[in-house]
N, CA and C atoms of all chains as a GROMACS GRO file, in nm:
protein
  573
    1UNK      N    1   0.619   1.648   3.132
    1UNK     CA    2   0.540   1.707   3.024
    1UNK      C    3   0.616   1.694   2.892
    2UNK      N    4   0.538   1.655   2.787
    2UNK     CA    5   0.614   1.637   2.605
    2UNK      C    6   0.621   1.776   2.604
    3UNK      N    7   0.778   1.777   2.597
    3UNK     CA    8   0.830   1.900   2.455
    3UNK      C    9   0.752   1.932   2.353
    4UNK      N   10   0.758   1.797   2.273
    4UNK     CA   11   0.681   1.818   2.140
    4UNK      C   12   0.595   1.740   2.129
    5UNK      N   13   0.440   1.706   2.113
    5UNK     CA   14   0.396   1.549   2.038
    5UNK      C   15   0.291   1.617   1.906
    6UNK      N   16   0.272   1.490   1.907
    6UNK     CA   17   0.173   1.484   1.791
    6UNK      C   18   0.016   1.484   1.764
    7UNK      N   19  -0.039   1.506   1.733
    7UNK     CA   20  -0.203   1.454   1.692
    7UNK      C   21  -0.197   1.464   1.527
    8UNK      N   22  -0.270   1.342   1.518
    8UNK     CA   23  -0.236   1.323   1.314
    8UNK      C   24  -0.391   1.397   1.308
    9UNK      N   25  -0.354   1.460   1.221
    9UNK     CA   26  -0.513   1.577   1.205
    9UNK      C   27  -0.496   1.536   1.044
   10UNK      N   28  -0.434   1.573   0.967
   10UNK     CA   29  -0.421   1.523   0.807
   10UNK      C   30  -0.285   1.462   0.734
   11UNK      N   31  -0.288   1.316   0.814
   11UNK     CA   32  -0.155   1.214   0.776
   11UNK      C   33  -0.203   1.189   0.618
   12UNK      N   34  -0.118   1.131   0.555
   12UNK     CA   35  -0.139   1.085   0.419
   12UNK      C   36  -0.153   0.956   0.376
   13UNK      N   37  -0.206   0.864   0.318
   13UNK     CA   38  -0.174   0.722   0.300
   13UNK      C   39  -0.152   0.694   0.163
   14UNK      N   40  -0.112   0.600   0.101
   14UNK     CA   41  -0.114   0.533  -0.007
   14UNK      C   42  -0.102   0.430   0.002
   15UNK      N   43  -0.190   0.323  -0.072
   15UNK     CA   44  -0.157   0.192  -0.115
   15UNK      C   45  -0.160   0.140  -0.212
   16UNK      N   46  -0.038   0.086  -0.262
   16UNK     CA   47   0.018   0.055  -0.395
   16UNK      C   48  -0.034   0.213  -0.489
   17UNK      N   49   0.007   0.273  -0.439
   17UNK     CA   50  -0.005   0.432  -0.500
   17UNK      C   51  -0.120   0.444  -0.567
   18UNK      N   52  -0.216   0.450  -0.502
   18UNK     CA   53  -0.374   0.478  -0.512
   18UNK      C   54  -0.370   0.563  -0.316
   19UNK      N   55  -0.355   0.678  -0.356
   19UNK     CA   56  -0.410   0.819  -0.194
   19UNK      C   57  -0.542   0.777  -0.161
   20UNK      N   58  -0.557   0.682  -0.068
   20UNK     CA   59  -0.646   0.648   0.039
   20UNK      C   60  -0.674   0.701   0.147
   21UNK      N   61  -0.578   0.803   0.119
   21UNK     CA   62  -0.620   0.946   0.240
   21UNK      C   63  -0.770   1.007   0.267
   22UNK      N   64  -0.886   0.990   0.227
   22UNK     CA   65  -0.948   1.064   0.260
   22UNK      C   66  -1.041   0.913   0.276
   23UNK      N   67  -1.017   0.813   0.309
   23UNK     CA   68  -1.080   0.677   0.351
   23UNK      C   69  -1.017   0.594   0.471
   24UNK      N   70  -0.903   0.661   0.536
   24UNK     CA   71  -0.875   0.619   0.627
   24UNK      C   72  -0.876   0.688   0.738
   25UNK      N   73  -0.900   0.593   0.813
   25UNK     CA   74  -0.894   0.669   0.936
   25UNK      C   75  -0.842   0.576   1.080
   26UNK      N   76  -0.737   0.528   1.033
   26UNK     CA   77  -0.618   0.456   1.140
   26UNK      C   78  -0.518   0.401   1.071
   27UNK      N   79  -0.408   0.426   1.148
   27UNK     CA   80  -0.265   0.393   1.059
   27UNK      C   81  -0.230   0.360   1.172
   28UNK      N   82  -0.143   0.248   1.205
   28UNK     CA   83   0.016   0.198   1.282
   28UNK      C   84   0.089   0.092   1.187
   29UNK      N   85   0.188   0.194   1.212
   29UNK     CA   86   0.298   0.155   1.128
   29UNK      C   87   0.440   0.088   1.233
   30UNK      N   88   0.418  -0.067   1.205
   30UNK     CA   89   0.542  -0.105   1.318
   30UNK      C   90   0.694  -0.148   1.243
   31UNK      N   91   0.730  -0.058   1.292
   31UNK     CA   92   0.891  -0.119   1.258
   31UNK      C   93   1.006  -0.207   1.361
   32UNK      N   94   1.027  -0.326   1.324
   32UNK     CA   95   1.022  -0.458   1.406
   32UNK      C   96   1.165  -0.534   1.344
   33UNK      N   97   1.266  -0.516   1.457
   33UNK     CA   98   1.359  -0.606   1.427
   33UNK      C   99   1.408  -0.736   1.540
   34UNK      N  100   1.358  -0.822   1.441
   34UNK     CA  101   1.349  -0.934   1.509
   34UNK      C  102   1.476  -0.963   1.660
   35UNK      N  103   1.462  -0.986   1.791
   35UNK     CA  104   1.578  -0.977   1.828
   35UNK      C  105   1.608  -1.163   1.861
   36UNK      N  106   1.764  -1.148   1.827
   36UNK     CA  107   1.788  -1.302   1.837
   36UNK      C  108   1.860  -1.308   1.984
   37UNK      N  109   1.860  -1.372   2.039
   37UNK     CA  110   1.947  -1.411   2.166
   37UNK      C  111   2.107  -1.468   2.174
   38UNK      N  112   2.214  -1.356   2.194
   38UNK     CA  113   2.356  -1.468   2.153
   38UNK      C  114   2.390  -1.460   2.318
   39UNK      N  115   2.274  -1.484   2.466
   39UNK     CA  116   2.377  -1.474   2.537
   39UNK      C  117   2.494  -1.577   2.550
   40UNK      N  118   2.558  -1.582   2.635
   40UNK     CA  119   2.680  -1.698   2.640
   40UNK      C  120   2.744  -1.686   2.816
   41UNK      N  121   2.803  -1.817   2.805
   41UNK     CA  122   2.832  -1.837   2.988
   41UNK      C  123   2.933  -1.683   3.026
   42UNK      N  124   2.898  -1.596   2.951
   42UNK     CA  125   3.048  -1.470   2.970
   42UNK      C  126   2.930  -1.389   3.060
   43UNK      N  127   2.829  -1.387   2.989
   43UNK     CA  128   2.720  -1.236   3.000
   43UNK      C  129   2.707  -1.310   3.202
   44UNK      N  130   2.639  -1.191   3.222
   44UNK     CA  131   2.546  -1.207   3.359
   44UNK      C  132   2.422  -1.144   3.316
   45UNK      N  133   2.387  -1.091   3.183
   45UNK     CA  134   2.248  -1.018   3.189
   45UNK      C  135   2.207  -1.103   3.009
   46UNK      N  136   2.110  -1.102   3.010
   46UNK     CA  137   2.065  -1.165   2.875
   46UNK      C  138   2.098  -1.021   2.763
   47UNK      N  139   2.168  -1.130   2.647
   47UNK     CA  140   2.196  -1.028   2.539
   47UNK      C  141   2.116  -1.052   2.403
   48UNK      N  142   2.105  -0.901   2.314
   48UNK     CA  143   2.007  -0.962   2.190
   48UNK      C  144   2.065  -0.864   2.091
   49UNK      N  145   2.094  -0.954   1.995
   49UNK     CA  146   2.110  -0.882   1.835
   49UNK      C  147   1.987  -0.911   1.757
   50UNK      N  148   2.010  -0.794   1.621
   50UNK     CA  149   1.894  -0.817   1.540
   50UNK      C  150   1.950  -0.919   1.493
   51UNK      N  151   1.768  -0.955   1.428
   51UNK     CA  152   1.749  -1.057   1.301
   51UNK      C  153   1.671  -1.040   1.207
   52UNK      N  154   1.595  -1.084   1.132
   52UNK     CA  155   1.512  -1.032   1.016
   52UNK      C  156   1.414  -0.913   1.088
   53UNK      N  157   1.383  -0.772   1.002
   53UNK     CA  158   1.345  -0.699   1.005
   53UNK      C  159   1.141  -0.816   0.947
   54UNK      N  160   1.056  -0.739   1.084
   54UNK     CA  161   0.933  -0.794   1.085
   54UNK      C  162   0.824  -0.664   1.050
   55UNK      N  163   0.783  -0.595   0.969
   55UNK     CA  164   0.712  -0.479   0.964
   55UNK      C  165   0.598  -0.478   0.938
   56UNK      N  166   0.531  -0.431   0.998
   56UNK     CA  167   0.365  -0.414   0.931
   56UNK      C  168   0.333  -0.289   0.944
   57UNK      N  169   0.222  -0.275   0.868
   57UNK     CA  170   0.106  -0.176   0.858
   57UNK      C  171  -0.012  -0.184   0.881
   58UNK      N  172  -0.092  -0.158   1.029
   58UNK     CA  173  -0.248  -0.208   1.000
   58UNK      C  174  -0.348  -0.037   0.940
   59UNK      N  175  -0.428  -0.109   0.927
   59UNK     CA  176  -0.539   0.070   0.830
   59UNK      C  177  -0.633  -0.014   0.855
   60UNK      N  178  -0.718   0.114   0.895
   60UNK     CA  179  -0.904   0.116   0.923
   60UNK      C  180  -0.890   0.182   0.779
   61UNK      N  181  -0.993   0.097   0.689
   61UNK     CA  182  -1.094   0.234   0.573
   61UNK      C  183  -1.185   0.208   0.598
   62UNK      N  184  -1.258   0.314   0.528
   62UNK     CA  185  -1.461   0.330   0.533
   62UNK      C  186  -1.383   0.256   0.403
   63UNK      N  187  -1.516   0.136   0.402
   63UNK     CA  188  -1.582   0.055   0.269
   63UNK      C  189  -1.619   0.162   0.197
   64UNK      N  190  -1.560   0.123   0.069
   64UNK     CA  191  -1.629   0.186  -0.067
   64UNK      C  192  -1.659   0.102  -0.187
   65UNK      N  193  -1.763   0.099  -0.252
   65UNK     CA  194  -1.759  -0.007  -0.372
   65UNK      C  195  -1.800   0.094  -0.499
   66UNK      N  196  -1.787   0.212  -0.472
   66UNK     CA  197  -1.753   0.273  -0.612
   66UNK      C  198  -1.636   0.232  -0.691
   67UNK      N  199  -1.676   0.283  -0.780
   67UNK     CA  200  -1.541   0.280  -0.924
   67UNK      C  201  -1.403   0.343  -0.840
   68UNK      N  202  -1.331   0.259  -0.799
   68UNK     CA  203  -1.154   0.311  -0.826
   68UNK      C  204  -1.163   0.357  -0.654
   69UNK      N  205  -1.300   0.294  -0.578
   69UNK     CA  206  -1.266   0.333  -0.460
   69UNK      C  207  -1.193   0.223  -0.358
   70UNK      N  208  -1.234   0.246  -0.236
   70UNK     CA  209  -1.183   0.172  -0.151
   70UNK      C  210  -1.111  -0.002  -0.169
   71UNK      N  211  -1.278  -0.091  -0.200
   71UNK     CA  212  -1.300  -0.213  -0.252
   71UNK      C  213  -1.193  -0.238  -0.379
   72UNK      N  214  -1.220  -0.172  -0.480
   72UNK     CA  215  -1.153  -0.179  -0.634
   72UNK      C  216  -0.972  -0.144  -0.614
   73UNK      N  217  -0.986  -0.099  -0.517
   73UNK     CA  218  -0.794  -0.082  -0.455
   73UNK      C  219  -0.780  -0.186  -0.402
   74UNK      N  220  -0.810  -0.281  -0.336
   74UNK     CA  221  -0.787  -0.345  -0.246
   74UNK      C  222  -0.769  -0.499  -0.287
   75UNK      N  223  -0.887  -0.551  -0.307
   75UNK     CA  224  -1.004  -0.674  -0.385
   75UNK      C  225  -0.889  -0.726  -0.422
   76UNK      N  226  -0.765  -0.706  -0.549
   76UNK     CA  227  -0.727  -0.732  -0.607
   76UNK      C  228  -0.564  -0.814  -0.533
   77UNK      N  229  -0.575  -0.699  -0.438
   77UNK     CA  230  -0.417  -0.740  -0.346
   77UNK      C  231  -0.395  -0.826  -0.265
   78UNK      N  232  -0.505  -0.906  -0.232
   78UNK     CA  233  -0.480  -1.005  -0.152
   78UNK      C  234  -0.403  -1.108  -0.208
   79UNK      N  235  -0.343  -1.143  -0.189
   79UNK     CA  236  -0.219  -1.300  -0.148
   79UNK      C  237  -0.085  -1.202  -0.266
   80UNK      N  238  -0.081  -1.060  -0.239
   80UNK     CA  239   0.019  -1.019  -0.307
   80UNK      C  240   0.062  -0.931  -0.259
   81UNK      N  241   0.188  -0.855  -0.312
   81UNK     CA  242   0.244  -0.747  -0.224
   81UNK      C  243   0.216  -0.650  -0.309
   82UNK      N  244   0.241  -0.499  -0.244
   82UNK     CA  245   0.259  -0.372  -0.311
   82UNK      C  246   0.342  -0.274  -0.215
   83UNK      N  247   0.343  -0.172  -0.226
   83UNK     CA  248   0.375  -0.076  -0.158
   83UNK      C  249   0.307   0.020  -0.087
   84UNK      N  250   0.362   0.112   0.034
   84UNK     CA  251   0.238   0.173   0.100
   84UNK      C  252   0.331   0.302   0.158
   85UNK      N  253   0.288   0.379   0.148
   85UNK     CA  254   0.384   0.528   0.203
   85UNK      C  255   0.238   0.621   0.295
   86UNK      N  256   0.374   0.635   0.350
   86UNK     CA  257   0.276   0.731   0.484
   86UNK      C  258   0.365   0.803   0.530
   87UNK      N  259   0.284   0.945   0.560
   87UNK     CA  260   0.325   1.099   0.611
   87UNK      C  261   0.237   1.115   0.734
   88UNK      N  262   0.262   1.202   0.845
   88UNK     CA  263   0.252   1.201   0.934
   88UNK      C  264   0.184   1.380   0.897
   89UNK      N  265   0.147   1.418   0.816
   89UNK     CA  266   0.067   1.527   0.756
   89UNK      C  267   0.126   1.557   0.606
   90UNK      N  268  -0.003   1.616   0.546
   90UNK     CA  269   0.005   1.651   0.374
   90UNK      C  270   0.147   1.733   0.315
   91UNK      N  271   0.164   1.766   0.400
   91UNK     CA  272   0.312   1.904   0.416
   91UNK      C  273   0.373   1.825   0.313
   92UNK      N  274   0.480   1.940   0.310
   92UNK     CA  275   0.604   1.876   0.217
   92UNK      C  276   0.692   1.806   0.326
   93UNK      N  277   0.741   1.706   0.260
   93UNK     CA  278   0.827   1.560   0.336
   93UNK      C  279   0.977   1.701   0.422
   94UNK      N  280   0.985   1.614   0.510
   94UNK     CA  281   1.081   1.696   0.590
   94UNK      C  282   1.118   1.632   0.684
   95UNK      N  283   1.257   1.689   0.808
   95UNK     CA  284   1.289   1.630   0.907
   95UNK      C  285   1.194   1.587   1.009
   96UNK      N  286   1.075   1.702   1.020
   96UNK     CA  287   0.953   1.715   1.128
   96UNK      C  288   0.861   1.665   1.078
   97UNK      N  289   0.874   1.598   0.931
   97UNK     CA  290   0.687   1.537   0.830
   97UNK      C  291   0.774   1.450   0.743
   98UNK      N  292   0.831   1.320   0.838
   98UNK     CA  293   0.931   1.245   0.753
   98UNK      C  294   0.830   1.122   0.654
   99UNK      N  295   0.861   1.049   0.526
   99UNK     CA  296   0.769   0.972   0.461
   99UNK      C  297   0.847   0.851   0.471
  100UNK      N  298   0.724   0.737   0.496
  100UNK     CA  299   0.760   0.590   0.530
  100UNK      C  300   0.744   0.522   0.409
  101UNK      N  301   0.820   0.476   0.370
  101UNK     CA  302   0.776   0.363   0.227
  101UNK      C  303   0.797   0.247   0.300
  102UNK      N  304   0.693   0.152   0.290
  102UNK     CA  305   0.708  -0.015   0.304
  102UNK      C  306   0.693  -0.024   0.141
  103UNK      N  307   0.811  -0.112   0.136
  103UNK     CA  308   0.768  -0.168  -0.022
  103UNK      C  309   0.813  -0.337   0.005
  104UNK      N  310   0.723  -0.390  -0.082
  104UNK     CA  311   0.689  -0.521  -0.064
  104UNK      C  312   0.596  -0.595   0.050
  105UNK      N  313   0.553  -0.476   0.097
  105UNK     CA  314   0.461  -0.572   0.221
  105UNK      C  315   0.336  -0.653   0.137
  106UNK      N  316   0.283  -0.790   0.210
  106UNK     CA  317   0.212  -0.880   0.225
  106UNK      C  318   0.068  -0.876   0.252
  107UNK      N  319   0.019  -0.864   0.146
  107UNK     CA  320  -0.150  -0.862   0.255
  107UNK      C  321  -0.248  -1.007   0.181
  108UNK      N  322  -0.256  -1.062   0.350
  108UNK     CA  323  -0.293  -1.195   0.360
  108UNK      C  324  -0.439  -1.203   0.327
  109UNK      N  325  -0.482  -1.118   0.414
  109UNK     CA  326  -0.634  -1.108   0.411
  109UNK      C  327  -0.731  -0.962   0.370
  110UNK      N  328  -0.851  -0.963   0.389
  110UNK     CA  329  -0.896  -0.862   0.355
  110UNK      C  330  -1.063  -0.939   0.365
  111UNK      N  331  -1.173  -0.798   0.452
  111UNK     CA  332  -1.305  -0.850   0.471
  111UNK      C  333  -1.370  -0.785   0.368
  112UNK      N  334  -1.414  -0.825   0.259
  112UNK     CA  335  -1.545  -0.728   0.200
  112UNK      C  336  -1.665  -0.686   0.232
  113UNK      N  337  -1.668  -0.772   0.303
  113UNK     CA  338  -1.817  -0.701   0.348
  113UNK      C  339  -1.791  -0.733   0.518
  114UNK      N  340  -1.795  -0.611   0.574
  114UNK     CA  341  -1.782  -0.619   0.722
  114UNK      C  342  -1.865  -0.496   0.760
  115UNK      N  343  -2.007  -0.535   0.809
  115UNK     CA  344  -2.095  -0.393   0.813
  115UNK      C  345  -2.188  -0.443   0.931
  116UNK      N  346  -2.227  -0.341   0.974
  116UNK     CA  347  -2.314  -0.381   1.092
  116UNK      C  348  -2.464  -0.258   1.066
  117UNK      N  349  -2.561  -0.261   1.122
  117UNK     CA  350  -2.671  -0.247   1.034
  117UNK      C  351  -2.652  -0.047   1.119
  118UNK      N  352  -2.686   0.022   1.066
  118UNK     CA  353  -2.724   0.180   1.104
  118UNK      C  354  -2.561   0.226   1.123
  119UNK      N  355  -2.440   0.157   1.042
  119UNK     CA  356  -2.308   0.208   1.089
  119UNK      C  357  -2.232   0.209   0.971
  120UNK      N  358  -2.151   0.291   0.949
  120UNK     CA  359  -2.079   0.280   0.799
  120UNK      C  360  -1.966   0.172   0.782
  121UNK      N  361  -1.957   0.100   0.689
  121UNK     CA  362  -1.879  -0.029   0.701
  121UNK      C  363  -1.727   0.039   0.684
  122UNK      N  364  -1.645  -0.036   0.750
  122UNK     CA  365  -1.511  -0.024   0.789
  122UNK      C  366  -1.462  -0.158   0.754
  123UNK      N  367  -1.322  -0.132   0.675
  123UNK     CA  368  -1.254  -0.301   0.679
  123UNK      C  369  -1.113  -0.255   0.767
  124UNK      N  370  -1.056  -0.326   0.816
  124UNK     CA  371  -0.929  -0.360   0.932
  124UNK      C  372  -0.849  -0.440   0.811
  125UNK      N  373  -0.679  -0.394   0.756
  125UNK     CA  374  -0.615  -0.448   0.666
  125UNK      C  375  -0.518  -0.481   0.747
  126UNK      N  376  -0.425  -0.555   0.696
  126UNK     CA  377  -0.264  -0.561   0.777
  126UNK      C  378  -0.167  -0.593   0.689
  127UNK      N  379  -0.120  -0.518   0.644
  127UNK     CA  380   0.036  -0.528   0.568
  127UNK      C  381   0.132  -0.593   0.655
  128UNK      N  382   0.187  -0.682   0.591
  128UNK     CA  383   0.325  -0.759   0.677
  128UNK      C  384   0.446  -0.755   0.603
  129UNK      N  385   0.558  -0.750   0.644
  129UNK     CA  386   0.686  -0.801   0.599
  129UNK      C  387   0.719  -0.641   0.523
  130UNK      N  388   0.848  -0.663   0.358
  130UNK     CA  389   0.854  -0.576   0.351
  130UNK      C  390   0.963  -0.471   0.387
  131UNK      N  391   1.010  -0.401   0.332
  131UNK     CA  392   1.126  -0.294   0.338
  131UNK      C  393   1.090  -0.186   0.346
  132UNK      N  394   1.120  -0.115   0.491
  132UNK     CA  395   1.091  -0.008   0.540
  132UNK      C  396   1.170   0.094   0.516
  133UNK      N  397   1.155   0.227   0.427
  133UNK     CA  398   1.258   0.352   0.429
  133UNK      C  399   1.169   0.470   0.462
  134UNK      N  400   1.279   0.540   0.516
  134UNK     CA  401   1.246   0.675   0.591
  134UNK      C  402   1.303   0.754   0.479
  135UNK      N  403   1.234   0.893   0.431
  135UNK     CA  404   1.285   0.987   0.371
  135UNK      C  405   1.266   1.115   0.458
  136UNK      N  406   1.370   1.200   0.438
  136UNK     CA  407   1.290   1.328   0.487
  136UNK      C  408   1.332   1.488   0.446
  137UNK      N  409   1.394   1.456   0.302
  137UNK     CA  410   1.413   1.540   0.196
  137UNK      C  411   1.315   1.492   0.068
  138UNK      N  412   1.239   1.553   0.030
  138UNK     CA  413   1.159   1.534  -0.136
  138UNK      C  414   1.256   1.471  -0.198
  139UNK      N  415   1.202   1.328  -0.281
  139UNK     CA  416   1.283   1.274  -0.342
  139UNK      C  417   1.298   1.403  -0.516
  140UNK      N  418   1.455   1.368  -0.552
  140UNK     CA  419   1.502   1.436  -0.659
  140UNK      C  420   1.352   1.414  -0.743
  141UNK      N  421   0.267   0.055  -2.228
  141UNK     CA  422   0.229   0.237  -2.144
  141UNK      C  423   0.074   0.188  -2.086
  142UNK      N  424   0.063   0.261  -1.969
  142UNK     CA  425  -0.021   0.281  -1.894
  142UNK      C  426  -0.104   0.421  -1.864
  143UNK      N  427  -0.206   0.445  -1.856
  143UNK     CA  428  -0.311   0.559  -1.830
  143UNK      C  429  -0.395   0.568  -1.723
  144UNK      N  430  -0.347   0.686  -1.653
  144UNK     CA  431  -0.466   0.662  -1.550
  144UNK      C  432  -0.578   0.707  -1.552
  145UNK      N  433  -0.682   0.603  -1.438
  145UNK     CA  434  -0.820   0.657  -1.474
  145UNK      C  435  -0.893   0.752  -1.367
  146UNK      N  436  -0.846   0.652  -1.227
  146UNK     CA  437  -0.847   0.681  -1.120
  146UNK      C  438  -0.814   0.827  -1.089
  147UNK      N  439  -0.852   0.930  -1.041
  147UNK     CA  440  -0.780   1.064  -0.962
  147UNK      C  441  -0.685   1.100  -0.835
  148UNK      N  442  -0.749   0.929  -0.793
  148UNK     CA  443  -0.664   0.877  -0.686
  148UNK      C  444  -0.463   0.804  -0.690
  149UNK      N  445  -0.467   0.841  -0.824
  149UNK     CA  446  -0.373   0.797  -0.875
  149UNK      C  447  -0.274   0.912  -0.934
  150UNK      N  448  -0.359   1.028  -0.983
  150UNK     CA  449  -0.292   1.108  -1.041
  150UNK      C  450  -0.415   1.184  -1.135
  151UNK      N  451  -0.378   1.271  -1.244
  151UNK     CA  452  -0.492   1.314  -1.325
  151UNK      C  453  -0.480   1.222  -1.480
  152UNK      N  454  -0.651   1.230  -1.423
  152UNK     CA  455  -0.705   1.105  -1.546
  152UNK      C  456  -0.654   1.104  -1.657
  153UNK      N  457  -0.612   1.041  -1.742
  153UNK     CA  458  -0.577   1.085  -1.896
  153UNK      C  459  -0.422   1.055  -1.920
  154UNK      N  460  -0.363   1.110  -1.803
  154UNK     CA  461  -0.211   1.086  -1.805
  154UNK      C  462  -0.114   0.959  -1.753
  155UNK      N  463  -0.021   0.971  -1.828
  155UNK     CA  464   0.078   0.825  -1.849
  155UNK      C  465   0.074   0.803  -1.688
  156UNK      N  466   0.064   0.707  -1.683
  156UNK     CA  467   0.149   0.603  -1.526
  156UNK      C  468   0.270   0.558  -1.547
  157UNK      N  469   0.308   0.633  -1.454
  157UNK     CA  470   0.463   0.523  -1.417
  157UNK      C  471   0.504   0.514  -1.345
  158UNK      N  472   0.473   0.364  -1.303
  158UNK     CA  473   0.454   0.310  -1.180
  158UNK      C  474   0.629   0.346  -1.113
  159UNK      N  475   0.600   0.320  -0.992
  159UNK     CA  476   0.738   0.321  -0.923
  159UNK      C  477   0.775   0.211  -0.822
  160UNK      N  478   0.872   0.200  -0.788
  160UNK     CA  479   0.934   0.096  -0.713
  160UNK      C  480   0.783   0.035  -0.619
  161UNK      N  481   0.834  -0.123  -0.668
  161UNK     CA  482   0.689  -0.233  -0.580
  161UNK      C  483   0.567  -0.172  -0.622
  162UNK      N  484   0.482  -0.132  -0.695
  162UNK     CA  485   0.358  -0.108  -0.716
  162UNK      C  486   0.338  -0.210  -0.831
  163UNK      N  487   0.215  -0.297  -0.782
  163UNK     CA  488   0.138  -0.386  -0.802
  163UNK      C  489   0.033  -0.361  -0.899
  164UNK      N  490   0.118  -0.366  -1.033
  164UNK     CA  491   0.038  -0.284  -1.166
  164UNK      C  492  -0.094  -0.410  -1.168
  165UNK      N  493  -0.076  -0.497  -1.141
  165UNK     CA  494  -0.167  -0.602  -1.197
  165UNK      C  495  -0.324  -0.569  -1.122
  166UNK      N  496  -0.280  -0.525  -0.998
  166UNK     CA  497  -0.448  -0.461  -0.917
  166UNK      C  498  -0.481  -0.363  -0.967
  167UNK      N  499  -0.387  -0.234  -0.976
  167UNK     CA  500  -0.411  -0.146  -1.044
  167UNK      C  501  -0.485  -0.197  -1.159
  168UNK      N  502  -0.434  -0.226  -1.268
  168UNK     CA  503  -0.574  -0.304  -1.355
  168UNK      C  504  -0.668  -0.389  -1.373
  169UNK      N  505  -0.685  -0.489  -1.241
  169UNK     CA  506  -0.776  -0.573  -1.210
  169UNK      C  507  -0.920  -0.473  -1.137
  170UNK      N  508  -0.846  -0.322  -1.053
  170UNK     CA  509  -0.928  -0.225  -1.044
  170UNK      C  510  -1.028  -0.144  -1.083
  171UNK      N  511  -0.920  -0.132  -1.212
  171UNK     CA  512  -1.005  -0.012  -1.286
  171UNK      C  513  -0.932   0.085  -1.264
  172UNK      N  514  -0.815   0.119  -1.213
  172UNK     CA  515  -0.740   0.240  -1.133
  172UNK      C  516  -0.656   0.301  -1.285
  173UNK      N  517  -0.589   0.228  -1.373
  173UNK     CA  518  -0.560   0.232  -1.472
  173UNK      C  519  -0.562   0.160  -1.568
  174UNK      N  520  -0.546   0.206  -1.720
  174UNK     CA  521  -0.570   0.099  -1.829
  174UNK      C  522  -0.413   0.103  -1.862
  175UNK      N  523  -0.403  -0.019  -1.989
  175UNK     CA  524  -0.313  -0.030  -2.080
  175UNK      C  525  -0.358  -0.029  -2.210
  176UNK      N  526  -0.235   0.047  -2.263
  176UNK     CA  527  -0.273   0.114  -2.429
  176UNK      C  528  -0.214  -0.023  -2.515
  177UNK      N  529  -0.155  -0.143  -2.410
  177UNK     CA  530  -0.097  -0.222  -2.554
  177UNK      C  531  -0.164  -0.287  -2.640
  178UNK      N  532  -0.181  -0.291  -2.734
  178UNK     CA  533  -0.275  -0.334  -2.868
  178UNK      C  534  -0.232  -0.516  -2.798
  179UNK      N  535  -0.356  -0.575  -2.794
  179UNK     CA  536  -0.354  -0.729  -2.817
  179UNK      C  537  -0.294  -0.807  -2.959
  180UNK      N  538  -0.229  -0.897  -2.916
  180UNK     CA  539  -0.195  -0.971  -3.023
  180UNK      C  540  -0.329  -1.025  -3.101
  181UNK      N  541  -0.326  -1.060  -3.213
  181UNK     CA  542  -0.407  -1.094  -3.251
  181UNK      C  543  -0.418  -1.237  -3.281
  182UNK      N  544  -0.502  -1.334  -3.300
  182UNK     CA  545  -0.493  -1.474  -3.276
  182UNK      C  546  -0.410  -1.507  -3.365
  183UNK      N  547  -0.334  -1.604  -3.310
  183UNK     CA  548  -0.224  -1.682  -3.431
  183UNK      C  549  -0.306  -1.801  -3.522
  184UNK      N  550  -0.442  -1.834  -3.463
  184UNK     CA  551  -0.501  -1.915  -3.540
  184UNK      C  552  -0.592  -1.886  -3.639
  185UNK      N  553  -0.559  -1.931  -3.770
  185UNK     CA  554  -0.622  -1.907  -3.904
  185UNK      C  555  -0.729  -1.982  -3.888
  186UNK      N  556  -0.810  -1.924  -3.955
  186UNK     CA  557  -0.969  -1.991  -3.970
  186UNK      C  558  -0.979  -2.020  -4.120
  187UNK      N  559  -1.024  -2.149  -4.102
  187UNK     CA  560  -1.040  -2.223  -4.150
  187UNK      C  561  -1.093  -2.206  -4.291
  188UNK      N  562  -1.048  -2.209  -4.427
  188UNK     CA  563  -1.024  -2.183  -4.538
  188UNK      C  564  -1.205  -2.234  -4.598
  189UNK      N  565  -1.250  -2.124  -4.646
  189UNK     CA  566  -1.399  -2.152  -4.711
  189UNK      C  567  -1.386  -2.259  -4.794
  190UNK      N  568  -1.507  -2.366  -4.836
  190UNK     CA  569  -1.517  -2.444  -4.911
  190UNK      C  570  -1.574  -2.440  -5.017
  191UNK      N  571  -1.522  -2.411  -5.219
  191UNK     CA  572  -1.588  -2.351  -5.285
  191UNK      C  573  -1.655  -2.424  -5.368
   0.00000   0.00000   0.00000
């Protein structure tokens, strides 16, 4: 039985610091270090060091094509990077509600119009690459 | 200097400043914020009336 877990009831998002929090509704956030292989005729078991750090971010939003919504955040970022921070609830940042900054991630693609008829349109994003920091004191 | 418009950004009216990796150029390809910098004005003179 978990000690402790989780259910995200009110995580936070941002992208490129526009709060997309109240348009999303899926976050995984992978933090990925590449592993390289140095075994050698010494080992008897296969060995692995890191190598380039591989990170992404995928996010479900509800489509929006209002002013300054969903679409008008987004539209613009493809074949460029920005930044994206995420909390694991609204709280103040802490050891137990730590905040993720990817800065510089990659977003390749992006669907504008992905709708199916009697259902509210949703786009599927994926942030790649990118420098991952953990905080978990309020920055000064 | 920058202003935001967006609420999603901060409250409307007030300076932006952006922070580490934010991608000011969507931000204003958006609509999310403006810029207050006055445009240059054309370097090309027009063309002198004929009297």
């Amino acid at each position: 039985m978990a000690i402790s877990s989780t259910y995200l009831s009110n995580p936070t998002i941002s992208i490129n610091n526009v709060d997309l929090t109240d348009q999303c509704t899926s976050a995984v956030l992978n933090y990925v270090a590449e592993q390289l292989e140095n075994t050698t005729f010494s080992n008897t078991s296969r060995s692995f060091t890191s190598g380039l750090f591989s990170n992404t971010v995928t996010v479900t939003l509800y489509q929006s094509y209002a002013a300054t919504e969903t679409e008008a955040s987004i539209f613009s970022l493809v074949g460029d990077n920005c930044a994206i921070v995420l909390k694991p609830s609204s709280a103040v940042i802490s050891a137990t509600n730590p905040q993720y900054t990817l800065t510089g991630a990659y977003l390749s693609a992006h669907t504008p119009i992905n709708a199916s008829l009697g259902e509210l349109s949703t786009i599927d994003l994926t942030f790649s690459g990118g420098v991952l920091a953990k905080i978990v004191t309020p920055p000064a | 200097m920058y202003t935001i418009i967006s609420p999603r950004l901060g409250t409307p009216g007030d300076e932006f400043i952006p922070q580490e990796g934010v991608n000011i150029d969507a931000l204003l390809d958006g609509g999310l914020i403006s810029t207050d910098s006055v445009k240059k004005s054309s370097k090309v003179k027009s063309e002198p009336k004929e009297q």
